[in-house]
NUGUKE-435893 format. One record per residue: x, y, z of N, C-alpha, C in turn. Coordinates in steps of 0.05 Angstrom, whole numbers, plus 32768, in hexadecimal, padded with zeros to 4 digits. Atoms other than C-alpha are relative to their C-alpha. Example, Ala and Ser with C-alpha at 12.3 -4.5 7.8 and 13.67 -1.06 7.14 Angstrom:
! NUGUKE-435893
80127FE8800080F67FA6809C801280188000;7FF07FE87FFF81117FEB808F7FF18016800E;
This chain:
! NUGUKE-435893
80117FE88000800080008000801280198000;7FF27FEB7FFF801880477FF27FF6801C8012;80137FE77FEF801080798027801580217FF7;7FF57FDF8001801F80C4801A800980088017;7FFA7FFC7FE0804980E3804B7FFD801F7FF8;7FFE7FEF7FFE8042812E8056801B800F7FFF;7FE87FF7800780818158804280128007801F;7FF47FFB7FD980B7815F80807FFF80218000;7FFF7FE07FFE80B781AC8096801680067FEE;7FE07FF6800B810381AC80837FFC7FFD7FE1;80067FFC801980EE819C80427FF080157FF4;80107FEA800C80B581CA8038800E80218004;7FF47FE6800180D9820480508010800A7FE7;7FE580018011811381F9801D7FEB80067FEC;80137FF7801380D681F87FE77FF6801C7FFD;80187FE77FFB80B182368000801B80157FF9;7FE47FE7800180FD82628005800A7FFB7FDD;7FF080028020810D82437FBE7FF380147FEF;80187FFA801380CC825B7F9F7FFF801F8002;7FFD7FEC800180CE82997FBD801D80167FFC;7FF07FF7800F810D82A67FA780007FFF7FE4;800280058018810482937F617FE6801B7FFB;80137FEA801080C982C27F5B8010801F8009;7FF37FE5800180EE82FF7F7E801B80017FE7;7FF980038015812382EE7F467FE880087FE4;80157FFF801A80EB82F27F0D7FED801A8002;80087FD57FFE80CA83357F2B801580137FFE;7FF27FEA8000810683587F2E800480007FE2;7FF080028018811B833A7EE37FEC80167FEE;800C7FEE800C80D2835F7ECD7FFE801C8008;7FFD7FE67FEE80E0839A7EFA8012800E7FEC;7FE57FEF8009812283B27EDC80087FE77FEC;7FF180088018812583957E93801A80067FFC;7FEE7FF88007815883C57E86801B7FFE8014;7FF080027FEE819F83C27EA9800380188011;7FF87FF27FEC81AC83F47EDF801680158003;7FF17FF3800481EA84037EDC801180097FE1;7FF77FEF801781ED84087E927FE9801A7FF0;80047FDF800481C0843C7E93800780198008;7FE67FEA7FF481E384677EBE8016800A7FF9;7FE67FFC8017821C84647E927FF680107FE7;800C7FEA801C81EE847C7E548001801D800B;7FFF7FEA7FF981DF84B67E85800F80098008;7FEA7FF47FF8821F84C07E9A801980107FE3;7FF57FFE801C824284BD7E547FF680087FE8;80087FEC8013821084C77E217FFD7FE77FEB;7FFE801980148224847B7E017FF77FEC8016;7FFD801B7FF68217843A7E0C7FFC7FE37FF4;7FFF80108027822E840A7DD380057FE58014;800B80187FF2821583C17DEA7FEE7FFA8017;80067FFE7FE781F283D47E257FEA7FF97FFC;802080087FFA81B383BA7E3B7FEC8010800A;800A7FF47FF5817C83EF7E3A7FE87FFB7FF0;8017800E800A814283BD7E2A7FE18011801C;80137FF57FFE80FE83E37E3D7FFE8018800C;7FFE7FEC80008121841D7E537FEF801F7FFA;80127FE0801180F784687E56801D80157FFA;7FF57FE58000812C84987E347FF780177FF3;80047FEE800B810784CA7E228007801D8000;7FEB7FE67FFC812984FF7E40801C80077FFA;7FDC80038005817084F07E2A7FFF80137FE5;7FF87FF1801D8195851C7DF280157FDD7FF1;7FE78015800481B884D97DD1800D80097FDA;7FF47FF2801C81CA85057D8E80237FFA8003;7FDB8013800D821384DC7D7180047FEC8019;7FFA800F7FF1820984B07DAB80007FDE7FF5;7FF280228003822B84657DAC7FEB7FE6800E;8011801E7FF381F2842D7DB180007FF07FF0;7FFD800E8017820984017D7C7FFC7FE68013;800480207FF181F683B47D8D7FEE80068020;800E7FF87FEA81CC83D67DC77FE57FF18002;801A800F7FF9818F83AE7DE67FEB80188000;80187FEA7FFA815783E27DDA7FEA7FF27FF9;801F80107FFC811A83B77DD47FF080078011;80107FF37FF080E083D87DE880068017800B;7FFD7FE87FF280FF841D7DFB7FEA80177FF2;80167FEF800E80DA845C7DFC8018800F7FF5;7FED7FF0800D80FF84907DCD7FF380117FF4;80147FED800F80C284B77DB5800680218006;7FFE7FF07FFD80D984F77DA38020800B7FFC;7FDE7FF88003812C84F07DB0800A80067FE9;7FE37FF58018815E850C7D89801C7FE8800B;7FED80147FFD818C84D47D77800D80027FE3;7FEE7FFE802081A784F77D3580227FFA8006;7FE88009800C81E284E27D2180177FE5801C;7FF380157FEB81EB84A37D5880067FE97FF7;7FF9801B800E820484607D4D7FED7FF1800C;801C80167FF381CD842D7D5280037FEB7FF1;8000801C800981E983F57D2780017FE8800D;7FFA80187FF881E283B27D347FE680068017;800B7FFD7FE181B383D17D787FE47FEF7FF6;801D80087FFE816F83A77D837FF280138005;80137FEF7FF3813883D77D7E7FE47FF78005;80138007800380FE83A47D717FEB80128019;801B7FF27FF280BE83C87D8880048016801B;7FF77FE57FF980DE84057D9D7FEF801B7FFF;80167FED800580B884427DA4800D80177FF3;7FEB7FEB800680D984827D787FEC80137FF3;800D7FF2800E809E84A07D5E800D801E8006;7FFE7FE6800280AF84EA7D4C802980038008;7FDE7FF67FF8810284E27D608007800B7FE7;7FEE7FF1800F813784FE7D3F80187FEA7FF4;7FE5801B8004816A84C67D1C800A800F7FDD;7FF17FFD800D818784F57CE2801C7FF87FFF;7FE0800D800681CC84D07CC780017FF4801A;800180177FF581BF849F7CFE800D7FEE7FF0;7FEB8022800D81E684587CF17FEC7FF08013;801080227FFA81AE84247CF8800C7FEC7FEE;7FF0801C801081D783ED7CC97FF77FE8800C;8007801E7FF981BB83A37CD97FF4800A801E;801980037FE4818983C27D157FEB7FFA7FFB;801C80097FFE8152839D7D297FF180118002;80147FEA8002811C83C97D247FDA7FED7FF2;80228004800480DA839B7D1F7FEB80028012;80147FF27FEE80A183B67D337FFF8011800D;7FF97FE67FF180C283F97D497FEF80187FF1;80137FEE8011809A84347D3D8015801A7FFC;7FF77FF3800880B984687D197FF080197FED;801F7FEE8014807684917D088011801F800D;7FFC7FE3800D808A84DD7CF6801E80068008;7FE580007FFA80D784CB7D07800F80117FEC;7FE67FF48010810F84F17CE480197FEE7FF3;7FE8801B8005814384C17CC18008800B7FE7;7FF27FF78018815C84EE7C8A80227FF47FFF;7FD88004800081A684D37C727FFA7FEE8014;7FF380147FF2819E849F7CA480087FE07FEF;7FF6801B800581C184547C9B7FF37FEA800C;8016801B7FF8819384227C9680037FE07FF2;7FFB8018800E81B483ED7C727FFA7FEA800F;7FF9801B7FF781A483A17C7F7FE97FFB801A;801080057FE4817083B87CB47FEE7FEC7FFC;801880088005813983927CC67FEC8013800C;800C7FE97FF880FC83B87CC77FE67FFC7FF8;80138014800880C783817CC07FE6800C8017;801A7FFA7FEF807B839B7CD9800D801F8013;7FF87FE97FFC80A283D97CE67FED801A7FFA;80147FF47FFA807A84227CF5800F80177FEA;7FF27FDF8003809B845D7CC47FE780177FF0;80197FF18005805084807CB3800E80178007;7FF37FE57FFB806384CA7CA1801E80088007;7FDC80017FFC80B584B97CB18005800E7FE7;7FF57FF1801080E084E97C9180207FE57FF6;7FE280148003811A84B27C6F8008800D7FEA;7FF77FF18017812784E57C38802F80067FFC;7FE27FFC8006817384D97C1C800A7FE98014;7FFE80157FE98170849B7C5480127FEE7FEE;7FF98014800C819C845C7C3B7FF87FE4800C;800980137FF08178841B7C4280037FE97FF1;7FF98010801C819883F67C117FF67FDF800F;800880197FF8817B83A37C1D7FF980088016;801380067FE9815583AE7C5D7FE77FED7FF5;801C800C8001811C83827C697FE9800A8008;80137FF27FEE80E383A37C707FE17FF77FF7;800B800C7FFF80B483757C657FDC80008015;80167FF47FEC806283887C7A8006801E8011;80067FEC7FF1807783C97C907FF180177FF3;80137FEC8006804F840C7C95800F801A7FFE;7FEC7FEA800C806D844B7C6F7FEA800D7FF1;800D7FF08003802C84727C63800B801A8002;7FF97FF27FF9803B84B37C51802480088002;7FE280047FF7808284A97C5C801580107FEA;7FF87FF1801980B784D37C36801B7FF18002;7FEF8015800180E984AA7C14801180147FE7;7FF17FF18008810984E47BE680257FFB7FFC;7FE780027FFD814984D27BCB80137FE98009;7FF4801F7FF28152848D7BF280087FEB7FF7;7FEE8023800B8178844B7BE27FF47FF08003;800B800E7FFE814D841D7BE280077FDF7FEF;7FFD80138018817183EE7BAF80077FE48019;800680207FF3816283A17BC77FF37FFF801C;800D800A7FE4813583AB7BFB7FE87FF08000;8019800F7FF6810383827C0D7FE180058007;80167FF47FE980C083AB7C1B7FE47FF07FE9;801A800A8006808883737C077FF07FFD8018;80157FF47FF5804883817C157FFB80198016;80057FE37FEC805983C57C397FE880167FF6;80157FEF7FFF802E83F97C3C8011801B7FF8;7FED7FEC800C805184377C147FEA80187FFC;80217FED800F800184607C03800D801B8002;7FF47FE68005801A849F7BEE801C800A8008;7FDD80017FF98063849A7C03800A80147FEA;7FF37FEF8011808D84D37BE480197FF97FF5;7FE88010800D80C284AF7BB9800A80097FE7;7FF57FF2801580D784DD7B8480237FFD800D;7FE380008000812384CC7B717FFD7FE7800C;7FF8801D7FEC812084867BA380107FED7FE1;7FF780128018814B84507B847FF97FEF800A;800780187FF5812C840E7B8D7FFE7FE87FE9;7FEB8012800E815483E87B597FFE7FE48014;7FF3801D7FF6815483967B6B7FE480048018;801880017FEB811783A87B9D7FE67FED7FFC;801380107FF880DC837C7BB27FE38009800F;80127FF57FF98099839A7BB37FE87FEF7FFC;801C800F8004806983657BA87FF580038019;80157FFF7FED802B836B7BC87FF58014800E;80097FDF7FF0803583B27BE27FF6800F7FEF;800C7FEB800F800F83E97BD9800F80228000;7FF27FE080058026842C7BBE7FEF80107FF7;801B7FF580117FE4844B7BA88001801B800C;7FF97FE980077FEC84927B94801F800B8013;7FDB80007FEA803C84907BB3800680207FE1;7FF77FE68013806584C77B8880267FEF7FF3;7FDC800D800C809E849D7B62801080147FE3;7FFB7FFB801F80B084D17B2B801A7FFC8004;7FE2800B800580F884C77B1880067FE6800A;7FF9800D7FEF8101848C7B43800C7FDD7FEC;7FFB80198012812C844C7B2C7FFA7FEF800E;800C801D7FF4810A840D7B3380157FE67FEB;7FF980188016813683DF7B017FFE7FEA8012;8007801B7FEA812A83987B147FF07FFF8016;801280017FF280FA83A67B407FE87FE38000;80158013800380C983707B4F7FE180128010;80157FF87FE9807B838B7B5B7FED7FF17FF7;801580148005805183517B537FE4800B8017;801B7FF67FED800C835F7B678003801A800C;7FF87FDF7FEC802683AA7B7A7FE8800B7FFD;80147FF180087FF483D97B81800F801B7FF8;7FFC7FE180068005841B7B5F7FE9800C7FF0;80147FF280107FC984377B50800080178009;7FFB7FE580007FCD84867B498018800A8009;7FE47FF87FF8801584817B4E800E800D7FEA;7FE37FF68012804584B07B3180177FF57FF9;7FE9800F8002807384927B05801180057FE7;7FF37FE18019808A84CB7AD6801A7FFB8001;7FED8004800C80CA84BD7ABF80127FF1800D;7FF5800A7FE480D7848C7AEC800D7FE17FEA;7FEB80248014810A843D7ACF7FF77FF18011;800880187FF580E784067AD580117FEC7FEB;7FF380138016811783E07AA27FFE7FED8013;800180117FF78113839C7AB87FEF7FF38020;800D80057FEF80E2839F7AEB7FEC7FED7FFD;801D8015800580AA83667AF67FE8800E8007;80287FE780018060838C7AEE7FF47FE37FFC;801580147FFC804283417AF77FE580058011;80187FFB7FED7FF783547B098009801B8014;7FFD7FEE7FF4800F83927B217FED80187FF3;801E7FEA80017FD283CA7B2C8007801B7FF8;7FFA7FEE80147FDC84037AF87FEC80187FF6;800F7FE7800B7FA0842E7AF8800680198006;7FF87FE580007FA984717AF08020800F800A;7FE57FFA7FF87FF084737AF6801380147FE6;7FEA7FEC8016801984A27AD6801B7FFA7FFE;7FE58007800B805284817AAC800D80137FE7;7FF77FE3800E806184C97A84801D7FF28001;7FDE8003800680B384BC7A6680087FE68011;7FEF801C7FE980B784787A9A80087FF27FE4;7FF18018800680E184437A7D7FFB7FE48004;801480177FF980B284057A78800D7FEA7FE4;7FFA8017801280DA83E67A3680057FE68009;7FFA8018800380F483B07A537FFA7FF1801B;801A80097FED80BE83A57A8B7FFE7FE37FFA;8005801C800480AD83587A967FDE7FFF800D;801A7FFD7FF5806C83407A9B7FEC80118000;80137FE98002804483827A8A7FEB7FF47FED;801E8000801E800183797A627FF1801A7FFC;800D7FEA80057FDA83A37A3A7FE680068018;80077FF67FE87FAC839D7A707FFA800C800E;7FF17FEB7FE97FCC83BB7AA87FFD80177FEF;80067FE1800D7FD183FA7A787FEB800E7FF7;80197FEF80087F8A84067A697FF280118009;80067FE77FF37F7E84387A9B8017800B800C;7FE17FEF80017FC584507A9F7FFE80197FF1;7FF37FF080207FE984867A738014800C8006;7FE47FF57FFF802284A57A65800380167FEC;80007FE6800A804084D17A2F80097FEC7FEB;7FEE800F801E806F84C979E780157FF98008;7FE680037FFA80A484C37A1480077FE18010;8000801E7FE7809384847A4080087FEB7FE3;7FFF800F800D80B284517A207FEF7FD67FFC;801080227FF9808A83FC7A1B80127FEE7FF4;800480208012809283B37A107FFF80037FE3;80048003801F809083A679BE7FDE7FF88005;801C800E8000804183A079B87FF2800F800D;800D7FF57FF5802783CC79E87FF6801D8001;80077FDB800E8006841379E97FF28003801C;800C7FF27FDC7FEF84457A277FF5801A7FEE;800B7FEA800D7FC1847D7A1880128018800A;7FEB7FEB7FFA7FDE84C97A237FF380068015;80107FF67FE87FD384E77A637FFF80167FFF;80147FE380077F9C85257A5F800880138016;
């Protein structure tokens, strides 16, 4: 027969001091995400390149040319700072808060940045190579003259967003959200736009060669003298787009189609076979 014995005191005690050690361990770990004393160092110095300042509030800090390269910022608040011209490569910012900062000629290079909001941010001339920037916030962001050459930016939101001048060649932004994005001059050469929408965006000049926009939407997009040489227009949405002087000869995938509520000018060049009315 098996009889249960009741636990000895000496034992239960040792249980009860374990347990409540293990949880004061685990409140303090949600208490003070961030480290302690490497915040104190930010405010002492101004840098803090590797430091752990995961859910951190700096909203009061000046960190303008400050050193947070490979920095744990996950989850910080930053809405508002001036962090022009700081090093932030390599730093984790996933779901960071920055709406409205300041990150002119910033160095983001290979920073995490998904799901960080960057709604009415400043990022002119900043370095954005290699980022990720997947379900990322930059609605109304200023990235005018920005370099973001291959980032992933994959599902993100760039409503509004001014992209003037920017590098964009091989990036990744399928199925983003671009709706009226200001992209006159952007180069987005080797880029990947399927699925996103750009509906009435402003692409005049802008090089797209090789571009892929399967299923793109550009309907009432400006695209006035804009190189699409070798771009894929598979099922890509073409009403009322203005291709005036663009460079559509050696377009893949275009049908007459797609062009029947388009137009352009004498200058837009097509495919062998195809025709666009003039635009009134």
């Amino acid at each position: 027969m098996y009889i249960e014995h009741s636990p000895r005191p000496a034992t239960l005690i040792f249980h009860l001091t374990t347990m409540a050690f293990v949880s004061a361990v685990l409140w303090g770990t949600a208490a003070f995400a961030f480290s302690e004393s490497d915040l104190a160092k930010l405010k002492k110095t101004g840098s803090c390149a590797g430091c752990d300042l995961k859910e951190a509030d700096l909203r009061k800090f000046n960190l303008a040319k400050a050193d947070l390269s490979k920095a744990n910022l996950r989850e910080v608040e930053l809405k508002g700072v001036d962090l022009s011209g700081a090093n932030l490569s390599g730093a984790d910012l996933r779901h960071a808060e920055l709406e409205g900062a300041k990150l002119d000629g910033a160095n983001l290079k290979k920073a995490k940045l998904r799901y960080a909001d960057f709604e009415k941010a400043s990022l002119r001339g900043a370095q954005l190579q290699q980022a990720d920037l997947r379900q990322s916030d930059f609605e109304r962001a200023d990235l005018a003259d920005a370099n973001l050459e291959k980032v992933d930016a994959r599902d993100f939101e760039a409503k509004r967003a001014r992209f003037n001048g920017t590098n964009l060649h091989g990036a990744d932004l399928r199925f983003g959200d671009l709706e009226r994005a200001r992209m006159a001059g952007v180069r987005l050469d080797d880029a990947r736009l399927d699925g996103a929408d750009l509906e009435r965006a402003n692409l005049k000049g802008a090089s797209l060669k090789g571009a892929s926009f399967k299923r793109t939407n550009l309907e009432r997009v400006n695209l006035i003298g804009a190189n699409l040489s070798g771009a894929v227009l598979d099922g890509t949405r073409l009403v009322k787009a203005n291709l005036s002087s663009a460079s559509l000869r050696t377009a893949k995938k275009l049908k007459q189609e797609q062009l029947r509520r388009a137009c352009g000018n004498k200058e837009t060049t097509l495919p062998a076979g195809l025709t666009l009315r003039i635009c009134e």
